[in-house]
C-alpha positions in Angstrom: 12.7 13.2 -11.8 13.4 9.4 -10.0 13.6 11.1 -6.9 10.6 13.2 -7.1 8.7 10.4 -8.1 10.0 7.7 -5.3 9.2 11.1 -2.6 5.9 9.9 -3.7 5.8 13.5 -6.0 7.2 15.9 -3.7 4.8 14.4 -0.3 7.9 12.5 1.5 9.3 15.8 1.7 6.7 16.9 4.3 8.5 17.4 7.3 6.3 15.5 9.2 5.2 11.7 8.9 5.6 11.3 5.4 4.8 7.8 5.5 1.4 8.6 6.7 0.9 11.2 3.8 2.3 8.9 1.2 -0.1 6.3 2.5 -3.1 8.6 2.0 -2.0 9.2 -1.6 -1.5 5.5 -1.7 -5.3 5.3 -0.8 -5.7 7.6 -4.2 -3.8 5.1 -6.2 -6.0 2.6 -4.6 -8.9 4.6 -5.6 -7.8 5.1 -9.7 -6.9 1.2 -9.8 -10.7 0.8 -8.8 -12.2 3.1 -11.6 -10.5 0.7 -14.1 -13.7 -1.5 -13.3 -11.1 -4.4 -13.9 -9.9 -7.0 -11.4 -6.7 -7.6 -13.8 -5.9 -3.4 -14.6 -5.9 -3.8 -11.0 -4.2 -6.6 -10.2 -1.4 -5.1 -13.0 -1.3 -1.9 -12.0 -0.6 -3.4 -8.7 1.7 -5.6 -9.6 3.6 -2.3 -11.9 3.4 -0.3 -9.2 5.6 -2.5 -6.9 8.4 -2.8 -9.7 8.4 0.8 -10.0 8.8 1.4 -5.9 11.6 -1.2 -6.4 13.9 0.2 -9.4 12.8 4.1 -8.0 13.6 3.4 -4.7 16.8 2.1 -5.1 17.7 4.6 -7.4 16.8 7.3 -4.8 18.9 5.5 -1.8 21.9 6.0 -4.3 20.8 9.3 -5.2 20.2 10.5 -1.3 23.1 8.3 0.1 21.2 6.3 2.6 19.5 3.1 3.3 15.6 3.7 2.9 15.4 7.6 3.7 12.0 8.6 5.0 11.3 10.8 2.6 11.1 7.9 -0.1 7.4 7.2 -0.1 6.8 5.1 -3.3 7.0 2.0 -1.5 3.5 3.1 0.8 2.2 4.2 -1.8 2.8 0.6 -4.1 1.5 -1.2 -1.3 -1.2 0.1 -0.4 -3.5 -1.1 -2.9 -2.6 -4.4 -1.9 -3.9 -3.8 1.9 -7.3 -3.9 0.9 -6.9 -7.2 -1.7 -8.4 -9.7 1.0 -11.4 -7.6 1.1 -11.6 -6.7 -2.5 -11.8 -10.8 -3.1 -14.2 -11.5 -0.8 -16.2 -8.5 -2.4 -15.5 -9.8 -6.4 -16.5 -13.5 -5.1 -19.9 -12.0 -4.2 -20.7 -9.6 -6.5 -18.9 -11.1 -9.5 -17.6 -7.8 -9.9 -15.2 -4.8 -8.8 -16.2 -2.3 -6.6 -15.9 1.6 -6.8 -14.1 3.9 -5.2 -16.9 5.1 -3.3 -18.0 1.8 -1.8 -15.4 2.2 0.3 -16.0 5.3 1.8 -19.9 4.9 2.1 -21.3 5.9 5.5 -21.2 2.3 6.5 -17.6 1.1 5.4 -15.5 4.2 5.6 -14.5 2.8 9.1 -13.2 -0.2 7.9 -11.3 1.5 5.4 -10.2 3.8 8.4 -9.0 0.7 10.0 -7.1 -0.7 7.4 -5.5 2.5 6.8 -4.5 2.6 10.6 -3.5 -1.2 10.6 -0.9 -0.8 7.4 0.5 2.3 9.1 1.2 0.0 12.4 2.6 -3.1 10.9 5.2 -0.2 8.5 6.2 1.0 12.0 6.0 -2.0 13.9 7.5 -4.0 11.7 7.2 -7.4 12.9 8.8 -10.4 11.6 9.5 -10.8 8.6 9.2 -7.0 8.0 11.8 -6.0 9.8 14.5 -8.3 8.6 13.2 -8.2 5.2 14.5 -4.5 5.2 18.4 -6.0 4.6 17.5 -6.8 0.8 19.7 -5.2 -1.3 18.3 -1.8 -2.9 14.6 -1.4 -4.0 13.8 -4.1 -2.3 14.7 -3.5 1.0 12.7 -0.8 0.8 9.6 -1.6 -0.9 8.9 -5.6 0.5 8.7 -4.7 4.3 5.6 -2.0 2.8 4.2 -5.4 0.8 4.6 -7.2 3.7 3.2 -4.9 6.2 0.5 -5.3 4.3 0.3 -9.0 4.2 -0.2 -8.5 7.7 -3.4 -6.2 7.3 -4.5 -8.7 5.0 -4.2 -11.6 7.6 -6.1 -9.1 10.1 -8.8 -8.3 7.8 -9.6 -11.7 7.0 -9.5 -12.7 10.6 -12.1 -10.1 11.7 -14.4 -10.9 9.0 -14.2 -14.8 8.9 -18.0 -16.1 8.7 -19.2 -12.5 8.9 -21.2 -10.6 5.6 -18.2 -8.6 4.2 -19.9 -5.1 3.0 
């Protein structure tokens, strides 16, 4: 049951790019946290879903024998929520409140959310510094920070092309 749960529930066993399919149903996660209507139930489910990646995926490293297989998807699918947190502030500073699902998938954002998408799956691959290197933690965490930090990254871009601009 760990296992099928850190293969992100049988999707990292795709043959091909499971990283890319566990980030789309990372993007559904994203999605439920959002119907909560509640900047903490998402901040917490967050928050639980990165301590999950971390106890599951280490227990499926054991289970598999090897450091961070690719079939172990949990830790895309944690972190994506947190991609889109730089926008989702500047969003609940302006509105005062939490935006649905569906605003991010409008006819005039979905792009951006295409692009945010695209940027996490470049900084997981990429894996510049500090993502690569933090991939020696022991465990869980080897696996599941360089996802967080990937998205740090996307974060930093986001802000970036947006600064002084009207986020949607």
């Amino acid at each position: 049951m760990k296992l099928w749960v850190a293969q992100g529930f049988g999707i990292g066993r795709i043959p091909v790019a499971p990283g890319t399919f566990g980030s789309v149903v990372g993007v559904l996660w994203f999605g439920l946290l959002l119907m909560t209507g509640n900047l903490c139930l998402f901040l917490a489910g967050t928050i639980a879903a990165i301590a999950l990646s971390v106890w599951l995926c280490g227990a499926a490293e054991r289970a598999l024998g090897q450091t961070d297989p690719g079939s172990v998807v949990l830790d895309e699918i944690a972190a994506m929520p947190v991609c889109f947190l730089g926008w989702l502030t500047i969003l609940v500073w302006k509105t005062g409140a939490l935006p649905g699902f569906a605003h991010f998938f409008s006819a005039h954002t979905w792009p951006l959310t295409l692009g945010v998408f695209a940027a996490f799956r470049f900084f997981d691959v990429a894996k510049p510094w500090p993502v690569y290197q933090s991939q020696s933690l022991s465990g869980g965490w080897g696996v599941t920070i360089d996802d967080v930090l990937a998205a740090v990254y996307v974060n930093a871009v986001v802000l970036l092309a947006f600064a002084g601009k009207t986020m949607l």
